[in-house]
PyMOL Python script that loads the backbone (N, CA, C, O; Angstrom):
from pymol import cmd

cmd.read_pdbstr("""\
ATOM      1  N   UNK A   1      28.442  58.642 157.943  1.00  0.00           N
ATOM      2  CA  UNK A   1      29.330  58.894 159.062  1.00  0.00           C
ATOM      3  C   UNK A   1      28.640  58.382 160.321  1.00  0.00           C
ATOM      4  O   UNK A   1      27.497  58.729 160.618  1.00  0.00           O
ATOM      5  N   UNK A   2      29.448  57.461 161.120  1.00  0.00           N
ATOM      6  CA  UNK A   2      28.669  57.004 162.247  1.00  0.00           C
ATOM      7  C   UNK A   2      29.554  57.950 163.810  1.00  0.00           C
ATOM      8  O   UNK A   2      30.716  58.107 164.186  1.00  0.00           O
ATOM      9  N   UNK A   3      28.524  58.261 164.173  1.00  0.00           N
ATOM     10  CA  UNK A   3      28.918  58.849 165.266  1.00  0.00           C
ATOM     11  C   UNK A   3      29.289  57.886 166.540  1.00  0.00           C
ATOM     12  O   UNK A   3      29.096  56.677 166.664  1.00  0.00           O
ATOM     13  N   UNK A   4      29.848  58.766 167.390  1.00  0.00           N
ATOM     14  CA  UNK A   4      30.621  57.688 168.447  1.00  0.00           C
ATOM     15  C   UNK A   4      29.457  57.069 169.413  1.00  0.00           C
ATOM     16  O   UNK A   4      28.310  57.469 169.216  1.00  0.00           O
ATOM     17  N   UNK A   5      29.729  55.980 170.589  1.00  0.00           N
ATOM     18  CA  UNK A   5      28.253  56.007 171.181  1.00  0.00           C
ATOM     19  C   UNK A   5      28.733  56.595 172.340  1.00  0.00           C
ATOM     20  O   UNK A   5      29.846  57.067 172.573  1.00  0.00           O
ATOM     21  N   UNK A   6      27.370  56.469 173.300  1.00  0.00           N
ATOM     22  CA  UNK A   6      27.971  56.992 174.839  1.00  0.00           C
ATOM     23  C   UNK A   6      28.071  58.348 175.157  1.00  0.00           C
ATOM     24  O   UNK A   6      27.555  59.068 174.303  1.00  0.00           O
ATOM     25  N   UNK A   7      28.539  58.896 176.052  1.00  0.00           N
ATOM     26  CA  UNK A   7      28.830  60.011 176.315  1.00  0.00           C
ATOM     27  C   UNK A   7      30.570  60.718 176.112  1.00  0.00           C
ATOM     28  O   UNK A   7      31.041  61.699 176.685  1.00  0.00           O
ATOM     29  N   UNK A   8      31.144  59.920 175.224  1.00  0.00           N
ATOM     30  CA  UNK A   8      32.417  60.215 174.761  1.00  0.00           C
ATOM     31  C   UNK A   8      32.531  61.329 174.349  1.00  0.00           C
ATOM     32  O   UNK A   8      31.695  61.559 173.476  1.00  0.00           O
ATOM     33  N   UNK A   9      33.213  62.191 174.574  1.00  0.00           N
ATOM     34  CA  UNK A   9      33.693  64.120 173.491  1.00  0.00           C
ATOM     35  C   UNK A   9      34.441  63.333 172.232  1.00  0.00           C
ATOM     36  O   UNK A   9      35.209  62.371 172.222  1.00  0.00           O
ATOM     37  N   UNK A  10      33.933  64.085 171.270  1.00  0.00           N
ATOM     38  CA  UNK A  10      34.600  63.458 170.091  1.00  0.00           C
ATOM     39  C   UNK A  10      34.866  64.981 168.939  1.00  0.00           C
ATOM     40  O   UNK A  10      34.332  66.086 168.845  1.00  0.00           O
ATOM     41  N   UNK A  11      35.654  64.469 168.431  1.00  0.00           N
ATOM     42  CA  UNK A  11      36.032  65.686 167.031  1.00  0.00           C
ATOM     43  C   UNK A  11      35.587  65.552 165.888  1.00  0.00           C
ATOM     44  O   UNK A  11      35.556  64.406 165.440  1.00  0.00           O
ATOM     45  N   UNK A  12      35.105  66.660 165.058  1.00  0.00           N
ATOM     46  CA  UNK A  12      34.626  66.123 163.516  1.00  0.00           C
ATOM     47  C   UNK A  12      36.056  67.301 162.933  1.00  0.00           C
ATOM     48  O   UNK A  12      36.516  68.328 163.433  1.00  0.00           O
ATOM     49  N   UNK A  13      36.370  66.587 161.772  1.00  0.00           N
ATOM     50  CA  UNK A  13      37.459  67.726 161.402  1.00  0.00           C
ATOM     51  C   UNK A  13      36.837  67.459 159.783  1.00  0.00           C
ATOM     52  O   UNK A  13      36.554  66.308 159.449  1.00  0.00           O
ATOM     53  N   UNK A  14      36.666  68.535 158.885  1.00  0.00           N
ATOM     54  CA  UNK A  14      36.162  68.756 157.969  1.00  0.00           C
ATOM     55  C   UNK A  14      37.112  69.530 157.095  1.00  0.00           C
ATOM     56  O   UNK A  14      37.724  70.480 157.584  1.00  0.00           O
ATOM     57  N   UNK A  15      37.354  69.037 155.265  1.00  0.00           N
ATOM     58  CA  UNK A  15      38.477  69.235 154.497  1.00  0.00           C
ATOM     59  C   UNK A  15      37.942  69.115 153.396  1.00  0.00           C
ATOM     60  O   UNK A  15      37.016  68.310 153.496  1.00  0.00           O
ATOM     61  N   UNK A  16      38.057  69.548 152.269  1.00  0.00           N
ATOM     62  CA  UNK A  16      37.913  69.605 150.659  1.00  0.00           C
ATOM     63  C   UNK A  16      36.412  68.512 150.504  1.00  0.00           C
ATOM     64  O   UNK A  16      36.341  67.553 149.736  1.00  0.00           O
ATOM     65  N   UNK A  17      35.357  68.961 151.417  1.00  0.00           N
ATOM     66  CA  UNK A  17      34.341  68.471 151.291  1.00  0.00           C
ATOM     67  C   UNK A  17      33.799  67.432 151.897  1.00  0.00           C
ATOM     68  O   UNK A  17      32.695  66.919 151.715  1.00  0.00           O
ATOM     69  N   UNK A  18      34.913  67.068 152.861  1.00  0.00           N
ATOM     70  CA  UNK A  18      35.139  65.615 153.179  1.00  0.00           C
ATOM     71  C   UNK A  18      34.743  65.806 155.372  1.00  0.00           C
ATOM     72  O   UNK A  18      34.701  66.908 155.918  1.00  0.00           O
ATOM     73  N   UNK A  19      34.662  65.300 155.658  1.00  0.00           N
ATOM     74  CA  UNK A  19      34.357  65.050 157.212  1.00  0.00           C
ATOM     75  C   UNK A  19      34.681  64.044 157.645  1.00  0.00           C
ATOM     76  O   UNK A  19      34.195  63.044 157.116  1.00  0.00           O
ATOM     77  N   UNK A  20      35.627  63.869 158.779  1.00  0.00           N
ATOM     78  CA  UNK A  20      36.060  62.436 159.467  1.00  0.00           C
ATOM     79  C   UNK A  20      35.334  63.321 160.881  1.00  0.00           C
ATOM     80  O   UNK A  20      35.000  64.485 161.103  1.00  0.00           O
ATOM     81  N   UNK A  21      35.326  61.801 161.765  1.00  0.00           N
ATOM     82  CA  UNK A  21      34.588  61.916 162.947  1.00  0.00           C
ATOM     83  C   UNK A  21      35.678  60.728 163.822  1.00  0.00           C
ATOM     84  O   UNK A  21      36.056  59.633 163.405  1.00  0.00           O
ATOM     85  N   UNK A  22      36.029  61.469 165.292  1.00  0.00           N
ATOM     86  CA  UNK A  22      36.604  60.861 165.852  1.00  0.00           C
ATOM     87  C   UNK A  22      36.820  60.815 167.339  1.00  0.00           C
ATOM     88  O   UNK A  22      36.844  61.978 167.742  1.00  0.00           O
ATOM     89  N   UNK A  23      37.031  59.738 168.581  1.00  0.00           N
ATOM     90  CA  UNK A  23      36.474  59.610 169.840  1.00  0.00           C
ATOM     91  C   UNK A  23      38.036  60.638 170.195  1.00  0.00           C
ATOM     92  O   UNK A  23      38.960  60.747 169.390  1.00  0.00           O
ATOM     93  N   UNK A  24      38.010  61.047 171.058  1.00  0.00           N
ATOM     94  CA  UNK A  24      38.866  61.895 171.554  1.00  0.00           C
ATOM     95  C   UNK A  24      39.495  61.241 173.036  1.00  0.00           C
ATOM     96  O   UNK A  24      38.665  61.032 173.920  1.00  0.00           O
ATOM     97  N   UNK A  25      40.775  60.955 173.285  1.00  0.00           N
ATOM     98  CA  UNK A  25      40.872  59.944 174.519  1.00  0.00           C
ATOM     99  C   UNK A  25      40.947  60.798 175.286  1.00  0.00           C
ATOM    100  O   UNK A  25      41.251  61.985 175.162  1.00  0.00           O
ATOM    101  N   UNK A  26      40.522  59.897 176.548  1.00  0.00           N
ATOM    102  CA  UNK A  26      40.189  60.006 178.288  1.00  0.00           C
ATOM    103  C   UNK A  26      41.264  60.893 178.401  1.00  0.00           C
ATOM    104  O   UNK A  26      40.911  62.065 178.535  1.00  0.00           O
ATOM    105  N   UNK A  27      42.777  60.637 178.384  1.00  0.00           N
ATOM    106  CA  UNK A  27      43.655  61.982 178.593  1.00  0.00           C
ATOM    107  C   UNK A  27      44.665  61.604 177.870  1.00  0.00           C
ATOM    108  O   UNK A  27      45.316  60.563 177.782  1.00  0.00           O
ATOM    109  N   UNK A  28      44.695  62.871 177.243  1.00  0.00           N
ATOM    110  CA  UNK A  28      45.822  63.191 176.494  1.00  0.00           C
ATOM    111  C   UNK A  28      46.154  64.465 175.559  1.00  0.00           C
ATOM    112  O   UNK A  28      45.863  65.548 176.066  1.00  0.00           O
ATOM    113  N   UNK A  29      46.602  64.486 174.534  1.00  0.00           N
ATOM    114  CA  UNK A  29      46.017  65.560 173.321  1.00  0.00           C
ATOM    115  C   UNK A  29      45.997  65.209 171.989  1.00  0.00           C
ATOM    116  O   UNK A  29      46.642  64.261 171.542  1.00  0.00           O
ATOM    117  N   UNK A  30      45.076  66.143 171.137  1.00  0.00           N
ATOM    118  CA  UNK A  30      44.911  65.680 170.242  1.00  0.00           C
ATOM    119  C   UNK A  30      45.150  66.816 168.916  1.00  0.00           C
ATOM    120  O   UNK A  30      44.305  67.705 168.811  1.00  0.00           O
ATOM    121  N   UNK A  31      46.133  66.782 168.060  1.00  0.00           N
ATOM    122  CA  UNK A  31      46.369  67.804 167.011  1.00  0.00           C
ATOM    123  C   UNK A  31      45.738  67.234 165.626  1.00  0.00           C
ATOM    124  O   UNK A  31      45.604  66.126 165.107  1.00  0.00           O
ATOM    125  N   UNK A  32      45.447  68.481 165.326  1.00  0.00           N
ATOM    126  CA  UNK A  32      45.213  68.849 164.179  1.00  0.00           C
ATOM    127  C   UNK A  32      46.297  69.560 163.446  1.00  0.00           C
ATOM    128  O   UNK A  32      46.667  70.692 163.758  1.00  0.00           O
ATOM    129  N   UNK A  33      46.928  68.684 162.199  1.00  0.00           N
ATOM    130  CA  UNK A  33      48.021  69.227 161.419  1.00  0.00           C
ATOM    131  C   UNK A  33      47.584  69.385 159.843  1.00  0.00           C
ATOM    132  O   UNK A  33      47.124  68.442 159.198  1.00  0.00           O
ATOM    133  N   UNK A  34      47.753  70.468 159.405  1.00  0.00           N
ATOM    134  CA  UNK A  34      48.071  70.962 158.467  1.00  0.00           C
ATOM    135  C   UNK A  34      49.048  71.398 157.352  1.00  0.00           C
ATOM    136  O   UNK A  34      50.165  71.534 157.851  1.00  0.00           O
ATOM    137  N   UNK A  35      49.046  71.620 156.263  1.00  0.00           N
ATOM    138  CA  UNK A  35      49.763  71.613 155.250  1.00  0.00           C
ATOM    139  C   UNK A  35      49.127  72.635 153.792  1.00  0.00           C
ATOM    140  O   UNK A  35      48.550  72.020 152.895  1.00  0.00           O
ATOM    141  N   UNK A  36      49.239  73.672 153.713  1.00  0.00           N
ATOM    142  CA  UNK A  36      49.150  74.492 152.938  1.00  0.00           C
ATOM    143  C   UNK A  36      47.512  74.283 152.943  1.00  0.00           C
ATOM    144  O   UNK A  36      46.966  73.757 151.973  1.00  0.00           O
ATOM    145  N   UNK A  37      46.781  74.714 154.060  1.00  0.00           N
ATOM    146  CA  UNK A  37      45.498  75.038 154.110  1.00  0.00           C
ATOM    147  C   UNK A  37      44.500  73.848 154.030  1.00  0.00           C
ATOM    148  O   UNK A  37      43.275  73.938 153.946  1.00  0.00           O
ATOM    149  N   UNK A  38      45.399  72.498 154.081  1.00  0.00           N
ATOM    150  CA  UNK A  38      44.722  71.276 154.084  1.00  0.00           C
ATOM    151  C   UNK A  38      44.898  70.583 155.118  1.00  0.00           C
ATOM    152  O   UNK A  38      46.048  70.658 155.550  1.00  0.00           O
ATOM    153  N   UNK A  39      43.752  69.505 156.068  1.00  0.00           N
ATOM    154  CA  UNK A  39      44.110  68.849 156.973  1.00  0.00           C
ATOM    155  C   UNK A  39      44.868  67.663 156.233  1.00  0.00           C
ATOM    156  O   UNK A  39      44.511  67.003 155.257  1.00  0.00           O
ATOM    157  N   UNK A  40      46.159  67.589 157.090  1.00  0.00           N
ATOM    158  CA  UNK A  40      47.288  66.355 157.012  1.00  0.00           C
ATOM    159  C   UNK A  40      46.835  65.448 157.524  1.00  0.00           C
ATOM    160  O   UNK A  40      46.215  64.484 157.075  1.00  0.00           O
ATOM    161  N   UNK A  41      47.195  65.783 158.713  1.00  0.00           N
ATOM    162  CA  UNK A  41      46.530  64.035 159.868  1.00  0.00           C
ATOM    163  C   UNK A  41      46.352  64.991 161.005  1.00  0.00           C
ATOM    164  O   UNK A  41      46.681  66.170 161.138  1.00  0.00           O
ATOM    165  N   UNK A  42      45.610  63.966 161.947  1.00  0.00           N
ATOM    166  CA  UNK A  42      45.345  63.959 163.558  1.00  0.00           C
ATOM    167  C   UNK A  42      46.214  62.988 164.070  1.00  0.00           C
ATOM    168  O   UNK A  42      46.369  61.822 163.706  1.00  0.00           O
ATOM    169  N   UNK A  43      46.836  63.707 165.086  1.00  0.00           N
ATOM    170  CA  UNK A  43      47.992  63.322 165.762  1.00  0.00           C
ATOM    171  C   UNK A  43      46.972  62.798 167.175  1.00  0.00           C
ATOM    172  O   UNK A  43      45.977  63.505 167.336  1.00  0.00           O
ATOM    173  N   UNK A  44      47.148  61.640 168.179  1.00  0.00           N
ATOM    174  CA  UNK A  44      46.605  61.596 169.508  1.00  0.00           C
ATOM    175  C   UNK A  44      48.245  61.087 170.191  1.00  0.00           C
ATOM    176  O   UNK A  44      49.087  60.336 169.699  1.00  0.00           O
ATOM    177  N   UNK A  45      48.247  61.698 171.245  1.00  0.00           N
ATOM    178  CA  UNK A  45      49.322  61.869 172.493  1.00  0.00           C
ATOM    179  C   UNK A  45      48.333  61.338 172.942  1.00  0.00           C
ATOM    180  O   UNK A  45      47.235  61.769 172.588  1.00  0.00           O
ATOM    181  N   UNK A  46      48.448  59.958 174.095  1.00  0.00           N
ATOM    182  CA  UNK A  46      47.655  59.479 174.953  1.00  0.00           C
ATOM    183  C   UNK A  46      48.684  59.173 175.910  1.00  0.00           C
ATOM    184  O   UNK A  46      49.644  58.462 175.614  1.00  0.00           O
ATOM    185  N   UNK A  47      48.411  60.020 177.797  1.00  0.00           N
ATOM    186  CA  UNK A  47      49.349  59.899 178.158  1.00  0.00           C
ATOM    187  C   UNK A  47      48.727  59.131 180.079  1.00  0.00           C
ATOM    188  O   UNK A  47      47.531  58.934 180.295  1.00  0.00           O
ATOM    189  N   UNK A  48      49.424  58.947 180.766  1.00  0.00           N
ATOM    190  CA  UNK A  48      48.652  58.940 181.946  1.00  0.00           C
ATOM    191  C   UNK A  48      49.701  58.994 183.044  1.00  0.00           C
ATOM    192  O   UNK A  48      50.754  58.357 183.028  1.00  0.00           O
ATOM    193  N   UNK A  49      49.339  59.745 183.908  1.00  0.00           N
ATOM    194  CA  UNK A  49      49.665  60.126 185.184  1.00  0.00           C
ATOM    195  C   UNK A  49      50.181  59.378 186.241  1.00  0.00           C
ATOM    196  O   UNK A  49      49.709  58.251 186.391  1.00  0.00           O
ATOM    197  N   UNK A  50      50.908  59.698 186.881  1.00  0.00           N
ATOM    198  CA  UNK A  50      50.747  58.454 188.391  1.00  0.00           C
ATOM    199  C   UNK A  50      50.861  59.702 189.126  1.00  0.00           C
ATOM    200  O   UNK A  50      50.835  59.698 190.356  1.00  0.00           O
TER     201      UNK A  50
END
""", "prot")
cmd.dss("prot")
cmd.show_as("cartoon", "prot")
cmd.util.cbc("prot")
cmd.orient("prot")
């Protein structure tokens, strides 16, 4: 697993043994979905302001 570089916030989401690792954007949100006690997917909403 390679971690992100820099000073980025990032997510590890961990499942049936398994670990993904991921950069988390500048703004927006980011879900975590599920399905009978298992991670489904990561959803990212990336949105920006005026």
């Amino acid at each position: 697993m390679d971690l992100p570089e820099g000073d980025s916030p990032f997510c590890v989401v961990y499942c049936n043994g398994k670990a993904k690792i991921t950069t988390l954007p500048e703004h927006g949100e980011t879900k975590v979905i599920t399905h009978q006690g298992k991670v489904k997917r990561v959803k990212f909403d990336e949105r920006e302001d005026f």
